[in-house]
N, CA, C and O atoms as a GROMACS GRO file, in nm:
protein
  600
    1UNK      N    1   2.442   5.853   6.450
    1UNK     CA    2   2.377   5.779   6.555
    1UNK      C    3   2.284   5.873   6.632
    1UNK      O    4   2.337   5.981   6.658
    2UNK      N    5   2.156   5.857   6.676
    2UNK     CA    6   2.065   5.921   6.764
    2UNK      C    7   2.169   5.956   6.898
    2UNK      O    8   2.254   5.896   6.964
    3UNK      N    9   2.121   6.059   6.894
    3UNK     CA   10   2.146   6.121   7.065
    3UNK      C   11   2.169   6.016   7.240
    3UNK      O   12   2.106   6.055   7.338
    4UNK      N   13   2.232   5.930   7.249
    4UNK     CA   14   2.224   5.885   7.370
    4UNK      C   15   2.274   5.758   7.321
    4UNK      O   16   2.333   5.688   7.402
    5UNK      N   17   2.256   5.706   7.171
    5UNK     CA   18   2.222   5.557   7.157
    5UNK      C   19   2.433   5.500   7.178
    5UNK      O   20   2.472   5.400   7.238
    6UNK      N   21   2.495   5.573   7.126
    6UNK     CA   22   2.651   5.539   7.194
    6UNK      C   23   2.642   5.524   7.337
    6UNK      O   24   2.702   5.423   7.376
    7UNK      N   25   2.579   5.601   7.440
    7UNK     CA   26   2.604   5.583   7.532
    7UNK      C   27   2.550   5.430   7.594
    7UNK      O   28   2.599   5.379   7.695
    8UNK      N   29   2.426   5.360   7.504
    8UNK     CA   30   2.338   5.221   7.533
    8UNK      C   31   2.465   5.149   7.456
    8UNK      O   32   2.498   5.049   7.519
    9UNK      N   33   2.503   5.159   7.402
    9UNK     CA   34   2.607   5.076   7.320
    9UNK      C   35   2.734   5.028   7.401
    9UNK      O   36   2.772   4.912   7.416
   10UNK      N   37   2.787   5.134   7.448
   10UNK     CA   38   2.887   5.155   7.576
   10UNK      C   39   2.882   5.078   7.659
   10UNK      O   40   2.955   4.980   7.671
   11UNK      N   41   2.791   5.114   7.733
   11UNK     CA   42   2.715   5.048   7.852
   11UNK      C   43   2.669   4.885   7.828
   11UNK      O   44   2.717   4.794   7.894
   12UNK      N   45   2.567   4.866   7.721
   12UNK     CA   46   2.571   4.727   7.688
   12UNK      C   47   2.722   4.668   7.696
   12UNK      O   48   2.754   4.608   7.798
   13UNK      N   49   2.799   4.681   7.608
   13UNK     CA   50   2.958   4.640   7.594
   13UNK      C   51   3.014   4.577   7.694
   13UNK      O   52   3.065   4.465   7.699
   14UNK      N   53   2.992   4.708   7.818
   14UNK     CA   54   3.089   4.661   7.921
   14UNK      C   55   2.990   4.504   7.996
   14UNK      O   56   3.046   4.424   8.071
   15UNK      N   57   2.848   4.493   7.957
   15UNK     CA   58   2.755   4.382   8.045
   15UNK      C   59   2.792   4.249   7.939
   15UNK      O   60   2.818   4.139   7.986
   16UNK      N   61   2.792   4.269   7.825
   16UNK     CA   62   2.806   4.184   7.729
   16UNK      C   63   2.908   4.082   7.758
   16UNK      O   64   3.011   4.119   7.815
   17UNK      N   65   2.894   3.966   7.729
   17UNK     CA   66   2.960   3.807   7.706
   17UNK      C   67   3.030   3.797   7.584
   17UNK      O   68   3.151   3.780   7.573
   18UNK      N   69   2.943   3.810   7.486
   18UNK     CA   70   2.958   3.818   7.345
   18UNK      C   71   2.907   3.943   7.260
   18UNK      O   72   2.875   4.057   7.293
   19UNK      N   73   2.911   3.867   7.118
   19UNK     CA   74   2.836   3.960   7.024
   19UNK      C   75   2.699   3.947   7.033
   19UNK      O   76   2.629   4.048   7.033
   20UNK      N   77   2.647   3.825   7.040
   20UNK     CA   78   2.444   3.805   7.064
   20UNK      C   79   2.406   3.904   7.132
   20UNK      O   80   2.326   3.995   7.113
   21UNK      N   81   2.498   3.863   7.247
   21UNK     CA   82   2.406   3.929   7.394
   21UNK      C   83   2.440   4.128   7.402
   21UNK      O   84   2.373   4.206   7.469
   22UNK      N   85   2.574   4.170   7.302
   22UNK     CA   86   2.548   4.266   7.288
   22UNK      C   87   2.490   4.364   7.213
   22UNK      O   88   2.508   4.485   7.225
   23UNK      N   89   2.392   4.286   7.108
   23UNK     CA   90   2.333   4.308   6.992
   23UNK      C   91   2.168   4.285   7.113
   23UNK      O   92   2.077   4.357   7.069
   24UNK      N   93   2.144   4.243   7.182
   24UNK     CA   94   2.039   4.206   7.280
   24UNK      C   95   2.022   4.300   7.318
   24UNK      O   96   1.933   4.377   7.283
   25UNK      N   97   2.111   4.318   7.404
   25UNK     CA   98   2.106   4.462   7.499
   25UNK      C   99   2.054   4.580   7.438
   25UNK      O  100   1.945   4.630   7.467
   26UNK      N  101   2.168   4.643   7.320
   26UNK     CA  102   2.104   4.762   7.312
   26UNK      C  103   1.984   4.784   7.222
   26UNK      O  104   1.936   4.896   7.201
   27UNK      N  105   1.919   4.622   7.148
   27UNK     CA  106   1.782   4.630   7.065
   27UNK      C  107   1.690   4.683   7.180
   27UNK      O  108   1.703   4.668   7.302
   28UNK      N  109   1.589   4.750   7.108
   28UNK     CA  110   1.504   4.823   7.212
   28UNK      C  111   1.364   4.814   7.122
   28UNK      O  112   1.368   4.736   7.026
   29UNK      N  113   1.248   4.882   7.144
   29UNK     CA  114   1.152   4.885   7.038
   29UNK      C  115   1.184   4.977   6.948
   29UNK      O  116   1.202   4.910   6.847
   30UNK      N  117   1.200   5.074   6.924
   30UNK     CA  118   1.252   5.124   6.813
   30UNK      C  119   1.345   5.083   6.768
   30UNK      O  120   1.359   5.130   6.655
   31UNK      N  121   1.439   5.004   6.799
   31UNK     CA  122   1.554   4.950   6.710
   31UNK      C  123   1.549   4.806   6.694
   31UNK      O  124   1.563   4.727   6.787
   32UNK      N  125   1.525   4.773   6.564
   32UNK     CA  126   1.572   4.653   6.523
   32UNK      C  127   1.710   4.591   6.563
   32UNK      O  128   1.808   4.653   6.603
   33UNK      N  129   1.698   4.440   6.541
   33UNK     CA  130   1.823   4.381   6.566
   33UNK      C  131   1.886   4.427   6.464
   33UNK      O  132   1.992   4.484   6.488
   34UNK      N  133   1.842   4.416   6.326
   34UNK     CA  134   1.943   4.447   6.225
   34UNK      C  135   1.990   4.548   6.193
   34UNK      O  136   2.072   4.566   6.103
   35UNK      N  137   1.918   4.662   6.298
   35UNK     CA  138   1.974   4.806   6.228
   35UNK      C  139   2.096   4.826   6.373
   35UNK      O  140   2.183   4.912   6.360
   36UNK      N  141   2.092   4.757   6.480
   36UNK     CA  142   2.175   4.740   6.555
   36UNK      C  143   2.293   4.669   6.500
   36UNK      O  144   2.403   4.724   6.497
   37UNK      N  145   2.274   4.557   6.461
   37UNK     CA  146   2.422   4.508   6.384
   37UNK      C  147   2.456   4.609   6.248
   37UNK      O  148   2.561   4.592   6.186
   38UNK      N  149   2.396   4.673   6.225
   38UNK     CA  150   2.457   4.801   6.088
   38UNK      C  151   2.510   4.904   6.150
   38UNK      O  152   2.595   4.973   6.094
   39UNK      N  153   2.444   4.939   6.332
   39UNK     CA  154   2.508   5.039   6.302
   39UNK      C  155   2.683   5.003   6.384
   39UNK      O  156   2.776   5.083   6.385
   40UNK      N  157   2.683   4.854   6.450
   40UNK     CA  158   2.804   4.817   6.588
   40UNK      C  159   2.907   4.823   6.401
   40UNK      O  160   3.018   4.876   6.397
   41UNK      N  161   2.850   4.769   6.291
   41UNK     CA  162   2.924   4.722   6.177
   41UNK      C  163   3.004   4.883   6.100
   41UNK      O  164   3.122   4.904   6.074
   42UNK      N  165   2.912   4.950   6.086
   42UNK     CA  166   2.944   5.120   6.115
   42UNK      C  167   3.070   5.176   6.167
   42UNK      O  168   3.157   5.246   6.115
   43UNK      N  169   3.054   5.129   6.279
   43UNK     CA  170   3.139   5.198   6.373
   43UNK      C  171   3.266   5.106   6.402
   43UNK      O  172   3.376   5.158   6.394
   44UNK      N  173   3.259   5.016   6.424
   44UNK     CA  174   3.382   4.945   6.343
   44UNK      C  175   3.477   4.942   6.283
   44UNK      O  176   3.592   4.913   6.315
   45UNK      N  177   3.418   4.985   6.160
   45UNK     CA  178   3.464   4.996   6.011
   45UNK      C  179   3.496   5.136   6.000
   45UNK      O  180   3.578   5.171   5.915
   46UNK      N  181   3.442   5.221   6.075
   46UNK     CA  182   3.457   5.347   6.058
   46UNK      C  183   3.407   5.403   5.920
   46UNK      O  184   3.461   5.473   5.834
   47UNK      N  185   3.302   5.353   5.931
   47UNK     CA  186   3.147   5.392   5.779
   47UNK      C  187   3.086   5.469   5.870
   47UNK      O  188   3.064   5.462   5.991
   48UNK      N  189   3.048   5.596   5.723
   48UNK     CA  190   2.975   5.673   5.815
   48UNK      C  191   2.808   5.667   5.748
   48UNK      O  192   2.814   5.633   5.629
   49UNK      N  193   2.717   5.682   5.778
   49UNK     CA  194   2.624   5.658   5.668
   49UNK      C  195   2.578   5.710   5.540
   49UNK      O  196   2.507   5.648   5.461
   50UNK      N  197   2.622   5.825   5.524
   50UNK     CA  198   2.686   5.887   5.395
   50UNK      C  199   2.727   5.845   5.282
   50UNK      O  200   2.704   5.848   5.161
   51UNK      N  201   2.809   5.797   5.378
   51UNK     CA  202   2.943   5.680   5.291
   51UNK      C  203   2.903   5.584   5.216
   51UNK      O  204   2.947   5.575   5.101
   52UNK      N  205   2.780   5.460   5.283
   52UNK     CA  206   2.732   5.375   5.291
   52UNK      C  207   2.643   5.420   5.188
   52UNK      O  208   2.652   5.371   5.075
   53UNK      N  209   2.540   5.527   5.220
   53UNK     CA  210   2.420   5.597   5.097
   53UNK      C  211   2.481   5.600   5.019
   53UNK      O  212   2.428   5.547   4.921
   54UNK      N  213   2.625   5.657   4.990
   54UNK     CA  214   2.672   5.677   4.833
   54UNK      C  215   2.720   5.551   4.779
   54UNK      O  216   2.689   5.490   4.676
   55UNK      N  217   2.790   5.529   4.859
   55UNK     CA  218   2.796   5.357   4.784
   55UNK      C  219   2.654   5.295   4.702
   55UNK      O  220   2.644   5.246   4.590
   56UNK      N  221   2.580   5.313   4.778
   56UNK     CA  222   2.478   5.177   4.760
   56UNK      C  223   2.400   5.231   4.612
   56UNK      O  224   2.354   5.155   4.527
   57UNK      N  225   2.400   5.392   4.604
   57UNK     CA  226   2.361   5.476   4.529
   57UNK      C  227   2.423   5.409   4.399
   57UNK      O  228   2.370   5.386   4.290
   58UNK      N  229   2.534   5.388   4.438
   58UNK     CA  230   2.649   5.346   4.268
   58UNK      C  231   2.624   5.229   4.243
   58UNK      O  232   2.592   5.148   4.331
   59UNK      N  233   2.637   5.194   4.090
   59UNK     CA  234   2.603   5.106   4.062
   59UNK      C  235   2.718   4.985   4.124
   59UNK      O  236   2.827   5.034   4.151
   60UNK      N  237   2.706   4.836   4.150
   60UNK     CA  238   2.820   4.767   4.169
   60UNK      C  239   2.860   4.774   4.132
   60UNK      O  240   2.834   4.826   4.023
   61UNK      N  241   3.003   4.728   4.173
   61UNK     CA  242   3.136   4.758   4.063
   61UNK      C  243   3.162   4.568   3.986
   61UNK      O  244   3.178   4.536   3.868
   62UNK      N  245   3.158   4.502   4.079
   62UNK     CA  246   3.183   4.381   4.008
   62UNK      C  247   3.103   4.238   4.061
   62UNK      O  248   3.042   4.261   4.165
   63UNK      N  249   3.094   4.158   4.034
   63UNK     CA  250   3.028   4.055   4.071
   63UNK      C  251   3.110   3.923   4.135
   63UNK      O  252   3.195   3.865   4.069
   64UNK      N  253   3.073   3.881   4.277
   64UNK     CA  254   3.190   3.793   4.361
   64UNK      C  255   3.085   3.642   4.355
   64UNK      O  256   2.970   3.644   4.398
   65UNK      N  257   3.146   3.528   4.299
   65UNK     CA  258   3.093   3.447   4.285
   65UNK      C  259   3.180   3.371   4.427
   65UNK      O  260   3.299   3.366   4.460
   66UNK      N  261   3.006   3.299   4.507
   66UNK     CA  262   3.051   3.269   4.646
   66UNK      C  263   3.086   3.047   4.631
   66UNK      O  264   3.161   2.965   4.684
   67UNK      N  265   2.992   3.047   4.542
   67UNK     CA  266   2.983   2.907   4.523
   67UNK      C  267   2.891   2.878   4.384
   67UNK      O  268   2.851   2.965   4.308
   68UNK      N  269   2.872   2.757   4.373
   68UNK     CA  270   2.770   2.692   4.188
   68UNK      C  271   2.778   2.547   4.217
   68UNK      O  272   2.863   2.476   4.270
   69UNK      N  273   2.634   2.520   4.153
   69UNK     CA  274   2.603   2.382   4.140
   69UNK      C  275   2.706   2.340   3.994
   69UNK      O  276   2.741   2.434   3.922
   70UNK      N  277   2.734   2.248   3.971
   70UNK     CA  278   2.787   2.180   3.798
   70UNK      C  279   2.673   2.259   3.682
   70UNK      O  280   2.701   2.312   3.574
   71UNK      N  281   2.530   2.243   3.753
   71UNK     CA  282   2.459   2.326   3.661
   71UNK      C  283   2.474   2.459   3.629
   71UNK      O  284   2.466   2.509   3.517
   72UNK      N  285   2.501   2.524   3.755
   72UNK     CA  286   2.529   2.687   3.785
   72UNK      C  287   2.652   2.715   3.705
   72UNK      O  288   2.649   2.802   3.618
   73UNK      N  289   2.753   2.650   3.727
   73UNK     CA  290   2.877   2.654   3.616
   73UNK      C  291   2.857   2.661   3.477
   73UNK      O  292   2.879   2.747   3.392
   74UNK      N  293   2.816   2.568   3.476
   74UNK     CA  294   2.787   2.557   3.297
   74UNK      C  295   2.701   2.669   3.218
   74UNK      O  296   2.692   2.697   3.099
   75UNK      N  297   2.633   2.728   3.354
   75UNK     CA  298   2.549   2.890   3.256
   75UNK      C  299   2.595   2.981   3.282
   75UNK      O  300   2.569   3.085   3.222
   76UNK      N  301   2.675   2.974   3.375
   76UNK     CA  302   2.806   3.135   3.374
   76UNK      C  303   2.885   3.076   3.283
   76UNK      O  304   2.928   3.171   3.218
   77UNK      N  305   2.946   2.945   3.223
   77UNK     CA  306   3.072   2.982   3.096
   77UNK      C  307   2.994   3.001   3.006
   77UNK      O  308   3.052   3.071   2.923
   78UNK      N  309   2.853   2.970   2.962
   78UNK     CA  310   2.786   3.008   2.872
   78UNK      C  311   2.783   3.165   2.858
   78UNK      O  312   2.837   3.228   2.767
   79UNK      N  313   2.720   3.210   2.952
   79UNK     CA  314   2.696   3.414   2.919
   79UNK      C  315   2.815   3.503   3.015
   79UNK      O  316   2.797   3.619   3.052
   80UNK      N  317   2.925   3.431   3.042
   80UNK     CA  318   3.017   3.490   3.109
   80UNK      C  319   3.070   3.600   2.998
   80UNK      O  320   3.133   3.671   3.076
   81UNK      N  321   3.084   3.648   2.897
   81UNK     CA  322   3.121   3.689   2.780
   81UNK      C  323   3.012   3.817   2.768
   81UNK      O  324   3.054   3.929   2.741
   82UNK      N  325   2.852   3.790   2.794
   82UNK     CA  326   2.788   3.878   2.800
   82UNK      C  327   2.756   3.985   2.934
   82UNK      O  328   2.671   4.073   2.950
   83UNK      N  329   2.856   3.938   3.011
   83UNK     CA  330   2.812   3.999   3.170
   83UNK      C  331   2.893   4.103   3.136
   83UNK      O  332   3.006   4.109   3.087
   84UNK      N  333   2.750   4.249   3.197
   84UNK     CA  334   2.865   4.388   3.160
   84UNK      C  335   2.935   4.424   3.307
   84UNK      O  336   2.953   4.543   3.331
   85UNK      N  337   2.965   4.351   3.381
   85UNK     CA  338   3.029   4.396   3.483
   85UNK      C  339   3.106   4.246   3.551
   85UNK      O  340   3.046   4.141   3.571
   86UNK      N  341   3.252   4.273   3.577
   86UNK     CA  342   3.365   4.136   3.588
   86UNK      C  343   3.303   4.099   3.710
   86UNK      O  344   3.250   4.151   3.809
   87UNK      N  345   3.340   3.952   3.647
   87UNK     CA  346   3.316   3.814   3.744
   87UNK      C  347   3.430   3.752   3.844
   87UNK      O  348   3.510   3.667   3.806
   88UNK      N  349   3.428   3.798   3.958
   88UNK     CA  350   3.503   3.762   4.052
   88UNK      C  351   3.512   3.635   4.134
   88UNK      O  352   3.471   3.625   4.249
   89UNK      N  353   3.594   3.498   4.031
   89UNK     CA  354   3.623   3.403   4.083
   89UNK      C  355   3.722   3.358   4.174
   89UNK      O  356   3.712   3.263   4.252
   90UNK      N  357   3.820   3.437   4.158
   90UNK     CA  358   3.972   3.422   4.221
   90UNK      C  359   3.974   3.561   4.281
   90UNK      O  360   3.996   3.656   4.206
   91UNK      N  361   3.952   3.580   4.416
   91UNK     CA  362   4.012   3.690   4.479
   91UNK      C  363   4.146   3.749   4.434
   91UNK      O  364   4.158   3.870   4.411
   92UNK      N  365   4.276   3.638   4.420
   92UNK     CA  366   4.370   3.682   4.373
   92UNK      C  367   4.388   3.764   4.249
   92UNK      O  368   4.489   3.827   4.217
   93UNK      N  369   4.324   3.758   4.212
   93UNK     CA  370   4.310   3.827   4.034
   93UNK      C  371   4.248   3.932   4.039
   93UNK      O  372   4.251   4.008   3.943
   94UNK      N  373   4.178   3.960   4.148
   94UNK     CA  374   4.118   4.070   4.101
   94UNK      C  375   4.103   4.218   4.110
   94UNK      O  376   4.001   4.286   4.119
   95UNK      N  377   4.251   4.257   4.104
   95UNK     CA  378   4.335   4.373   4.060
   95UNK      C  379   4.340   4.417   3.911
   95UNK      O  380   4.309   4.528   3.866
   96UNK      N  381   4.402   4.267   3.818
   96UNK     CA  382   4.377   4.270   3.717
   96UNK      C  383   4.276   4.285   3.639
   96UNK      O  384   4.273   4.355   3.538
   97UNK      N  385   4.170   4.208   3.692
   97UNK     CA  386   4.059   4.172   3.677
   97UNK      C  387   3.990   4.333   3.616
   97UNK      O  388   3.966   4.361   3.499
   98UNK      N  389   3.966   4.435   3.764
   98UNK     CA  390   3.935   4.546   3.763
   98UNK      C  391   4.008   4.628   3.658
   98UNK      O  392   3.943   4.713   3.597
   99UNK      N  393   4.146   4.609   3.632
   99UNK     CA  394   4.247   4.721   3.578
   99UNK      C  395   4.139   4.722   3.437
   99UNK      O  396   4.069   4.814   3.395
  100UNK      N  397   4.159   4.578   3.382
  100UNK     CA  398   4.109   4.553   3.274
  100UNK      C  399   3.957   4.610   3.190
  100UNK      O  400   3.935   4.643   3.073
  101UNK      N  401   3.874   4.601   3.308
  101UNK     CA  402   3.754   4.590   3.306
  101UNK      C  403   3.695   4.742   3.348
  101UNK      O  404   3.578   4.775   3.331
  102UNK      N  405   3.808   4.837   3.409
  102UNK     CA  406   3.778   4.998   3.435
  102UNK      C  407   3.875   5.069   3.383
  102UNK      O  408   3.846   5.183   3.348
  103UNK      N  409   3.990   5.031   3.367
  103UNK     CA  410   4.136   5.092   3.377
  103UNK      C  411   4.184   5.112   3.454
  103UNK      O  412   4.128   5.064   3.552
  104UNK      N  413   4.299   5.180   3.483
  104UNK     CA  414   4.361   5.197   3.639
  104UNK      C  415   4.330   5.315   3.672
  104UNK      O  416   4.369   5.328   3.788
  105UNK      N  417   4.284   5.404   3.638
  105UNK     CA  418   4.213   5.517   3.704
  105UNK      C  419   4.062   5.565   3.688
  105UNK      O  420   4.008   5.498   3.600
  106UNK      N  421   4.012   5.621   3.721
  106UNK     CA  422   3.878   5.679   3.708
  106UNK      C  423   3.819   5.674   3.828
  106UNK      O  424   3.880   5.641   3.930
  107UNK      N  425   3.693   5.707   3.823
  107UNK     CA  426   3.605   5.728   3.983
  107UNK      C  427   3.547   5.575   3.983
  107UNK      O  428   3.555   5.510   4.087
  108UNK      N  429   3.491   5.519   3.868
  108UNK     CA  430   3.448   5.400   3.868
  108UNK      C  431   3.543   5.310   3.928
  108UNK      O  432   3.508   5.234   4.019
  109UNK      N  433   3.675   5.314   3.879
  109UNK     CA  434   3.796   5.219   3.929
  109UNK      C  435   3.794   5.196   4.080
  109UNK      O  436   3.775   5.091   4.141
  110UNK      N  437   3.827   5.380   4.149
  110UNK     CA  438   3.831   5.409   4.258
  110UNK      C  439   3.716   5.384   4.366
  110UNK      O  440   3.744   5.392   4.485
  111UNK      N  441   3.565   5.348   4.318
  111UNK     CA  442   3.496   5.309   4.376
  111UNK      C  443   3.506   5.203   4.394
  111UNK      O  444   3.493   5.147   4.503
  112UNK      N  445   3.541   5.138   4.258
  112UNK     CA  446   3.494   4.961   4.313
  112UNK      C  447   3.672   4.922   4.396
  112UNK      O  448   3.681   4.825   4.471
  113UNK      N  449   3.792   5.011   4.365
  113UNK     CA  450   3.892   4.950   4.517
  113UNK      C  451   3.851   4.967   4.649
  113UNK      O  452   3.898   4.890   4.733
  114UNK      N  453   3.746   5.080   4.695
  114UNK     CA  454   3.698   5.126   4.782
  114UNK      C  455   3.626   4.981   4.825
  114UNK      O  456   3.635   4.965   4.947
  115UNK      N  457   3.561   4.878   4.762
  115UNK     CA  458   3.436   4.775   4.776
  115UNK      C  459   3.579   4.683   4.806
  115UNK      O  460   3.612   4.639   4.916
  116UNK      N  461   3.632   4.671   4.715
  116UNK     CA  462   3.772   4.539   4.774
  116UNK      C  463   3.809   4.575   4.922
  116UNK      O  464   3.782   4.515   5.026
  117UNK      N  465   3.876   4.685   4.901
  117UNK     CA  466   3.952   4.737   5.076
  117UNK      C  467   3.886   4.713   5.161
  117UNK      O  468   3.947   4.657   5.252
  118UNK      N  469   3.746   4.734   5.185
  118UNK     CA  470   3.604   4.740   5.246
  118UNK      C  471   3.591   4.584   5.299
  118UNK      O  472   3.597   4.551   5.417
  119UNK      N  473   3.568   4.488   5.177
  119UNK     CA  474   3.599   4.362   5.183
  119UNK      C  475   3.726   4.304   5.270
  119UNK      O  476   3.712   4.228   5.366
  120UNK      N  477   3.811   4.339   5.236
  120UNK     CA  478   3.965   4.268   5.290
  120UNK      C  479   3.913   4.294   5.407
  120UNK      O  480   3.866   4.201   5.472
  121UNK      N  481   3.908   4.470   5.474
  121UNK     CA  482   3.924   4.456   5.592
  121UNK      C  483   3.782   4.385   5.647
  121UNK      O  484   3.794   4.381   5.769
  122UNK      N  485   3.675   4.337   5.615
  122UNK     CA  486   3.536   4.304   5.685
  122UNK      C  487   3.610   4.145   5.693
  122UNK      O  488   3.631   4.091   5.802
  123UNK      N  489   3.639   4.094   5.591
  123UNK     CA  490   3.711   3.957   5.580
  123UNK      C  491   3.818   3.903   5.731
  123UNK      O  492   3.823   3.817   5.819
  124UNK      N  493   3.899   4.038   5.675
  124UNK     CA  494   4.015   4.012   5.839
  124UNK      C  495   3.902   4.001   5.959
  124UNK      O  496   3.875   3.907   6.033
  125UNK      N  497   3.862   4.095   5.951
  125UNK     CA  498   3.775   4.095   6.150
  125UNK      C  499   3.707   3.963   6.116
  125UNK      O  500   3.740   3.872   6.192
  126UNK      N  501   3.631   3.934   6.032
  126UNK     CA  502   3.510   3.794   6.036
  126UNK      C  503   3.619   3.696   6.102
  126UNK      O  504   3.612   3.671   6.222
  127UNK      N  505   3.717   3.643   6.024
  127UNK     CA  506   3.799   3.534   6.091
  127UNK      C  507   3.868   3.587   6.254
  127UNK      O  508   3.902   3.489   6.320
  128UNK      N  509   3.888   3.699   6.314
  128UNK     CA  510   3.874   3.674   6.479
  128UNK      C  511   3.767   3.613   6.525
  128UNK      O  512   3.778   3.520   6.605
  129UNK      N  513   3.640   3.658   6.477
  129UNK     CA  514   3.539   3.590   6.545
  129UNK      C  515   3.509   3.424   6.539
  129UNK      O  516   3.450   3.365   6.629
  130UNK      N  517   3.562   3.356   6.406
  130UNK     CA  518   3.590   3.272   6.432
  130UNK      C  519   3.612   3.137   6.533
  130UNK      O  520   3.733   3.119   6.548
  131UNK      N  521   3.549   3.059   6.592
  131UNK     CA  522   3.658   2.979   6.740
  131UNK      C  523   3.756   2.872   6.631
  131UNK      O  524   3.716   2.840   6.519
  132UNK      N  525   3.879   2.829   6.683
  132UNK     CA  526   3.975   2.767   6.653
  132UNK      C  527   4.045   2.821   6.529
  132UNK      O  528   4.087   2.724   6.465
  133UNK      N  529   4.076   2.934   6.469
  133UNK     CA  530   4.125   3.004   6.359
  133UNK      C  531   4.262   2.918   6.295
  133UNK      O  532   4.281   2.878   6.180
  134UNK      N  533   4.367   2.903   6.446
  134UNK     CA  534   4.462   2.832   6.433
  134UNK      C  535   4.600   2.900   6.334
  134UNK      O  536   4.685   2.839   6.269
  135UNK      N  537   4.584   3.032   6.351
  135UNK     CA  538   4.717   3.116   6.275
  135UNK      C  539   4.721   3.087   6.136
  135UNK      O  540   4.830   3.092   6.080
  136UNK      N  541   4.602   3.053   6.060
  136UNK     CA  542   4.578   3.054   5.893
  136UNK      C  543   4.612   3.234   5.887
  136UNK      O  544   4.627   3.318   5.975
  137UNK      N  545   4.614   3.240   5.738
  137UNK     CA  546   4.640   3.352   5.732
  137UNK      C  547   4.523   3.455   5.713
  137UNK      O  548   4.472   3.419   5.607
  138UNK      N  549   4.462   3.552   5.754
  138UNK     CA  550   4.337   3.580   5.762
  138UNK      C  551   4.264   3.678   5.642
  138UNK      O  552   4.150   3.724   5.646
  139UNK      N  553   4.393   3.703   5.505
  139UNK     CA  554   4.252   3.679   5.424
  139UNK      C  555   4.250   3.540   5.309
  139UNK      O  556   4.278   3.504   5.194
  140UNK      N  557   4.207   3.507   5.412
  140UNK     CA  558   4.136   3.351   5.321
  140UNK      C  559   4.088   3.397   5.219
  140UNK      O  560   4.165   3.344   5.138
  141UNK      N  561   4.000   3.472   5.142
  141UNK     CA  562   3.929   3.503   5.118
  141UNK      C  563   4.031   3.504   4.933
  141UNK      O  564   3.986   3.494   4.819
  142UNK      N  565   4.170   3.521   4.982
  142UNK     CA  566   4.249   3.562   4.841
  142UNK      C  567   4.300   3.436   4.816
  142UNK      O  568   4.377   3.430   4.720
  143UNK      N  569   4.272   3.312   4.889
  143UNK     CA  570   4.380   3.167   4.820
  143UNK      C  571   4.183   3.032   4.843
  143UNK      O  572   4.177   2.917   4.800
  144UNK      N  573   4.069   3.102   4.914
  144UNK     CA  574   3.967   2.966   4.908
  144UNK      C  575   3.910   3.013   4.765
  144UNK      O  576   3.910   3.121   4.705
  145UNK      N  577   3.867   2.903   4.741
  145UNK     CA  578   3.821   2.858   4.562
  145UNK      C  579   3.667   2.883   4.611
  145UNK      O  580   3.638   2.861   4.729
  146UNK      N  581   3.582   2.923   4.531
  146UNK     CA  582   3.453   2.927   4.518
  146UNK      C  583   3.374   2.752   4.576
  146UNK      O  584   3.412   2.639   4.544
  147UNK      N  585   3.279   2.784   4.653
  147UNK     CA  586   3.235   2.614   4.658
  147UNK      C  587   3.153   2.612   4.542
  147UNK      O  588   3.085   2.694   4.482
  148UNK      N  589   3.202   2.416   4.525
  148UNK     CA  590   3.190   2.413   4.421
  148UNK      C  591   3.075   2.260   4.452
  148UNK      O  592   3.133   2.178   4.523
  149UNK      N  593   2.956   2.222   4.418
  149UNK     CA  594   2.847   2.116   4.476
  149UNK      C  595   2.923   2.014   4.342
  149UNK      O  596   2.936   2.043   4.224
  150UNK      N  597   2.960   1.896   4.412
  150UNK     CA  598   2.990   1.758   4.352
  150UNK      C  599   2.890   1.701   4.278
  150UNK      O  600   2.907   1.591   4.227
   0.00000   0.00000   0.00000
């Protein structure tokens, strides 16, 4: 982080309502909104940007399917067979998924658990922010089904 900019961060925090208005505050002209939500997301997470460069550097590790039209379906079971990197439909599975598709060890393996863990925990915090959560269990993310367009 630049020299001073924790201390605008700080300070915003304690004026702040919410997340908008503290993403408001400390945008300035040199800082974008979005490099403000990368870096509150940063620090958070406890990413350092390093971390983040080497990641992004590596190739993905696997592919997370979020939702599909009936059409969209029907051309992933078609070339699902040719995709060189696993297709992540079922959160739950995809331990196996990986074991299979890297083995259970290597740096490749170990990177892409690094992208799950990363996930789980970004998953947990998203549902606080949430309004009405209602004590579901918060990673949804391992029992909701891909949307799927009727």
């Amino acid at each position: 982080m630049e020299p001073g900019l924790e201390q605008r961060i700080f300070q915003a925090a304690l004026a702040a309502n919410d997340y908008e208005q503290l993403v408001d505050e400390v945008k300035a002209r040199h800082l974008t909104r979005t490099r403000v939500q990368r870096l509150l997301c940063y620090q958070l997470f406890a990413l350092r940007s390093q971390e983040m460069a080497n990641a992004l550097a590596r190739p993905i590790p696997y592919l997370q399917l979020l939702g599909a039209t009936q059409k969209g379906e029907r051309f992933l079971s078609q070339c699902r067979k040719e995709l060189s990197l696993p297709l992540v439909t079922n959160q739950s599975r995809i331990q196996s998924l990986l074991n299979r598709h890297y083995g259970r060890d290597g740096e490749a393996r170990l990177h892409a658990q690094w992208m799950v863990d990363l996930e789980d925990q970004v998953t947990r915090f998203y549902t606080l922010l949430l309004p009405g959560w209602g004590g579901q269990s918060r990673q949804w993310n391992y029992y909701r089904s891909p949307l799927r367009e009727l």
